[in-house]
MDAnalysis code that builds the backbone (N, CA, C; Angstrom):
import MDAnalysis as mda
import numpy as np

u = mda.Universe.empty(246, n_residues=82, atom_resindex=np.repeat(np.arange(82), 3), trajectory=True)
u.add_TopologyAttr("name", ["N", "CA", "C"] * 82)
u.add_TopologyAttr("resid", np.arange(1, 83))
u.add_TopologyAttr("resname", ["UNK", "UNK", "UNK", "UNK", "UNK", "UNK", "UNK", "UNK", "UNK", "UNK", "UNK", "UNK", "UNK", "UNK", "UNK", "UNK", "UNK", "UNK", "UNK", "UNK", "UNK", "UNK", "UNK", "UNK", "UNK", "UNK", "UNK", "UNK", "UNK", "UNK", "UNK", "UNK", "UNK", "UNK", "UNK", "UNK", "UNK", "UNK", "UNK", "UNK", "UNK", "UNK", "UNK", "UNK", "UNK", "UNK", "UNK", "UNK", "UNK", "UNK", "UNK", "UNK", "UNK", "UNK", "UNK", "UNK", "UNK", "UNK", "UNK", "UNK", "UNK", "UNK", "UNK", "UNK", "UNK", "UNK", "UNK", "UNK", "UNK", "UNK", "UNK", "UNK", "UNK", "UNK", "UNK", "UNK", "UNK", "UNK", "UNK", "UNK", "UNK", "UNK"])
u.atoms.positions = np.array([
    [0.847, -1.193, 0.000],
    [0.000, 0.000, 0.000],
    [0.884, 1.245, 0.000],
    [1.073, 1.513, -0.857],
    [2.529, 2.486, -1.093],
    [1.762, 3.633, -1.813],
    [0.873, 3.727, -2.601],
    [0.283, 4.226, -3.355],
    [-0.589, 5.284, -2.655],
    [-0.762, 6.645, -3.050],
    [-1.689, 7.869, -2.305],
    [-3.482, 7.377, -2.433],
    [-3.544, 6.897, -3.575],
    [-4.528, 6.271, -3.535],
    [-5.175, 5.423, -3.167],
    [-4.514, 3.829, -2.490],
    [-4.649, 2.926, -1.711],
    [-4.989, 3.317, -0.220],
    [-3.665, 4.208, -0.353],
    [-3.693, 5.070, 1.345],
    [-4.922, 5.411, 1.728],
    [-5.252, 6.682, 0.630],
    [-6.686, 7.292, 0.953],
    [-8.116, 6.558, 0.702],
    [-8.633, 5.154, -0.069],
    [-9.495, 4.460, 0.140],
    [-9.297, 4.007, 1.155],
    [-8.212, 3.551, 2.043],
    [-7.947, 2.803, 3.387],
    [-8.732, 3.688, 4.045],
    [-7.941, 4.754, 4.262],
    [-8.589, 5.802, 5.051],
    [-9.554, 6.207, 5.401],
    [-10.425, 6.152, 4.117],
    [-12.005, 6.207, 3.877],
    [-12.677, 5.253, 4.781],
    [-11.806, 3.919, 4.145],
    [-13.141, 2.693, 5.184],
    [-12.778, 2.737, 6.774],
    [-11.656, 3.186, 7.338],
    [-11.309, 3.547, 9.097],
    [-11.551, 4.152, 9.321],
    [-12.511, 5.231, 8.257],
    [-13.260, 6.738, 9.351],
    [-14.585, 6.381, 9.229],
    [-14.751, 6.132, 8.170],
    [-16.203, 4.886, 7.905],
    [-16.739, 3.893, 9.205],
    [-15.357, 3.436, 9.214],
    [-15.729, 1.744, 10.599],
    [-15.250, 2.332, 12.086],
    [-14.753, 3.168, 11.782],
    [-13.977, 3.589, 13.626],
    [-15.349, 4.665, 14.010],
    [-15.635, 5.544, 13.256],
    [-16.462, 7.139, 13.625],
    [-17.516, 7.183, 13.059],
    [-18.438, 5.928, 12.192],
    [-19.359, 6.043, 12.119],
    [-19.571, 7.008, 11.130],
    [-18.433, 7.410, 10.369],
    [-19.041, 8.622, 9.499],
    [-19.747, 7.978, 7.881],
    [-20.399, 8.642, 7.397],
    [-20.819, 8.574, 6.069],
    [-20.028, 8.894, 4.815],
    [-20.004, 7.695, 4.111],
    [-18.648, 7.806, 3.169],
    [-18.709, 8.839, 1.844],
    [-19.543, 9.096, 1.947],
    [-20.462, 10.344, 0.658],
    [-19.626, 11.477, 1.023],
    [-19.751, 11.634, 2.780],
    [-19.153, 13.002, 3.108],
    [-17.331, 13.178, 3.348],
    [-17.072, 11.667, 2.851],
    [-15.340, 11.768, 3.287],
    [-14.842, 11.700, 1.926],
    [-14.600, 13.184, 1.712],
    [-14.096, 13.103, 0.283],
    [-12.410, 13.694, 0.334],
    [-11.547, 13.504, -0.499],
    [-10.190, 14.268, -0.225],
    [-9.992, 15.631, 0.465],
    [-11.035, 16.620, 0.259],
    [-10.985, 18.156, 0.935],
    [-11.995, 17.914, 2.333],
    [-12.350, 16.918, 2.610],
    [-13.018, 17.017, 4.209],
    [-12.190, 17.362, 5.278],
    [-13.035, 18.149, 5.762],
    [-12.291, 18.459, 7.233],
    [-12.252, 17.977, 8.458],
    [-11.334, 17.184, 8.458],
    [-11.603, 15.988, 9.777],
    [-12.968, 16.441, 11.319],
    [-12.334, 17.655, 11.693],
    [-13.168, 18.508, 12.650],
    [-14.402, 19.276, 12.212],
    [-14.518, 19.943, 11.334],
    [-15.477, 20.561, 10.951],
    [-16.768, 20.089, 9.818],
    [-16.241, 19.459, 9.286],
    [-17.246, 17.892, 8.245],
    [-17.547, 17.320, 8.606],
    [-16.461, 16.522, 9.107],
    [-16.641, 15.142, 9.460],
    [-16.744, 15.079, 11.083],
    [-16.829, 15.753, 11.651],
    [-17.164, 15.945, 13.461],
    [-16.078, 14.785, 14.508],
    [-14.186, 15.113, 13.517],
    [-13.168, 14.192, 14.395],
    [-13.181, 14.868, 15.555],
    [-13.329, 14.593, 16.827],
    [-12.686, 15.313, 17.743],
    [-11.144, 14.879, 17.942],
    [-10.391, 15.086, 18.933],
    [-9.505, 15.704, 19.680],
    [-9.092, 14.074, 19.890],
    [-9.920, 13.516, 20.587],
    [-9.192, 12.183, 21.100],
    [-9.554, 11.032, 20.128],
    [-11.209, 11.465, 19.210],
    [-10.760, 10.559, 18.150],
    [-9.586, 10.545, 17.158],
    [-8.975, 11.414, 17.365],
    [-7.987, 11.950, 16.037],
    [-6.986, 10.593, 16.589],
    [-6.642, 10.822, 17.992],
    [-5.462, 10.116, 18.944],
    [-5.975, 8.702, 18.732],
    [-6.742, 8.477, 18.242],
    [-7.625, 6.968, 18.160],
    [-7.209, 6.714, 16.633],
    [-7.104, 7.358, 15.782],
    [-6.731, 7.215, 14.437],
    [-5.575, 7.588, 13.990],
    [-4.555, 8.163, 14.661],
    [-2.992, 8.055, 15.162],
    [-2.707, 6.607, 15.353],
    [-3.114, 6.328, 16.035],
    [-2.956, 4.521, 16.875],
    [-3.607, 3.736, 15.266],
    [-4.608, 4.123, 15.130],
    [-4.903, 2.734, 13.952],
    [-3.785, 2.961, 12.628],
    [-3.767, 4.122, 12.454],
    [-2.917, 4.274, 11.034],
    [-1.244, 3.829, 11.298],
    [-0.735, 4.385, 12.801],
    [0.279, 3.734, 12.672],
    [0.792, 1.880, 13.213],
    [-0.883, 0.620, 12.963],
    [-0.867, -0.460, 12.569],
    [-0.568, -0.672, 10.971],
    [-0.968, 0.724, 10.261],
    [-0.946, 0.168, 8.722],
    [0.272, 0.820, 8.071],
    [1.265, 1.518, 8.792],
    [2.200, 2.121, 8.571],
    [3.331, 1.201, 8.648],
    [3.197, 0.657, 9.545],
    [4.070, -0.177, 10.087],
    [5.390, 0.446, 10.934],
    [5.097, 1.984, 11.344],
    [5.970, 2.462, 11.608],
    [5.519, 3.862, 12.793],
    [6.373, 3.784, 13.922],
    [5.855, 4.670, 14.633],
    [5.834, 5.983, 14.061],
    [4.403, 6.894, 14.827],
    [4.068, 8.229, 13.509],
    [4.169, 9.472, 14.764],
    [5.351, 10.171, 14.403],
    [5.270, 11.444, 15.521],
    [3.993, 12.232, 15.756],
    [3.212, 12.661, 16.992],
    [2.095, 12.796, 16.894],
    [2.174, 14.425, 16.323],
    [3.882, 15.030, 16.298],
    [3.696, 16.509, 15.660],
    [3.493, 16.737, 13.835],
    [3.868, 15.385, 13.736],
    [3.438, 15.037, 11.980],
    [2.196, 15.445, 11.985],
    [1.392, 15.085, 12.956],
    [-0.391, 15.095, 12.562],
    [-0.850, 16.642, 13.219],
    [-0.263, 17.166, 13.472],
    [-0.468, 18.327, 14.166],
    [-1.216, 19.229, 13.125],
    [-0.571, 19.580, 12.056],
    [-0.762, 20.305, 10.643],
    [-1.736, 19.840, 10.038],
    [-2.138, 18.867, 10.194],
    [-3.261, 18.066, 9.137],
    [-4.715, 18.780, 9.107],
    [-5.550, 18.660, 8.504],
    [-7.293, 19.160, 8.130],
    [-7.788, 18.793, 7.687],
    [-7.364, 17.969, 6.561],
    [-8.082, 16.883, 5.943],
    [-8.269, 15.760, 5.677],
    [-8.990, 15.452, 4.737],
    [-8.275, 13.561, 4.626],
    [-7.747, 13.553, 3.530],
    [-7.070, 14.353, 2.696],
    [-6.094, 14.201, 2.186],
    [-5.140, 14.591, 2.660],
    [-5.124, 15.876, 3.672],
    [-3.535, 15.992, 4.335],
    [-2.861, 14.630, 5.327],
    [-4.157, 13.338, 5.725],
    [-3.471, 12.434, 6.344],
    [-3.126, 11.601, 5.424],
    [-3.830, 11.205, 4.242],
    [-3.276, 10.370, 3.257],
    [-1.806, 10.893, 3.401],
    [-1.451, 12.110, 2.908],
    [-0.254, 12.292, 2.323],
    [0.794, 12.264, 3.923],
    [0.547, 12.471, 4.760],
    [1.485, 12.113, 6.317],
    [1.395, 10.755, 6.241],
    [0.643, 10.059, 5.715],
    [0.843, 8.395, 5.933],
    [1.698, 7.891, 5.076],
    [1.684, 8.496, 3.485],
    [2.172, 8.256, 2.435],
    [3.805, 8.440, 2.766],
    [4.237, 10.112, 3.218],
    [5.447, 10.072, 3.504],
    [5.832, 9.468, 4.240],
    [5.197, 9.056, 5.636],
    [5.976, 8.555, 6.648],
    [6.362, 6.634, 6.052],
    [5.661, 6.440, 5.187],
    [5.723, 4.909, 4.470],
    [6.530, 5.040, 3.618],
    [6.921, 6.125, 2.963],
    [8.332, 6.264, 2.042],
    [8.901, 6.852, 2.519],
    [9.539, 6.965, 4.087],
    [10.907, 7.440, 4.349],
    [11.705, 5.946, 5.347],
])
């Protein structure tokens, strides 16, 4: 799963199966907090699942910057190609 695109369908179905969200509304420009209603400690809940599919521990200041679900695709993407 190396691919931005693999990444971000993954992504889709763990905000889908973890938060209950509706997959209509998780599109690449969603806003984890303001769309899609991530809070604070779900985010820390999806820190923990993504770095099972990373295979690699994920600094939690990487995710600091993020807003969307494409800005985590692409923090998952790099942290899997470095």
């Amino acid at each position: 799963m190396n691919d931005r695109d693999e990444i971000l369908k993954r992504l889709i179905l763990i905000l889908e199966e973890m938060f209950e969200v509706d997959a209509a509304t998780i599109t690449p420009g969603a806003r984890l907090y303001d769309d899609l209603d991530i809070d604070s400690i779900d985010a820390v809940d999806l820190v923990a699942r993504l770095r099972t599919i990373a295979g690699k521990k994920i600094d939690p200041e990487m995710f600091k910057s993020v807003r969307t679900v494409e800005d985590v695709a692409e923090a998952v993407f790099r942290l899997m190609n470095t």
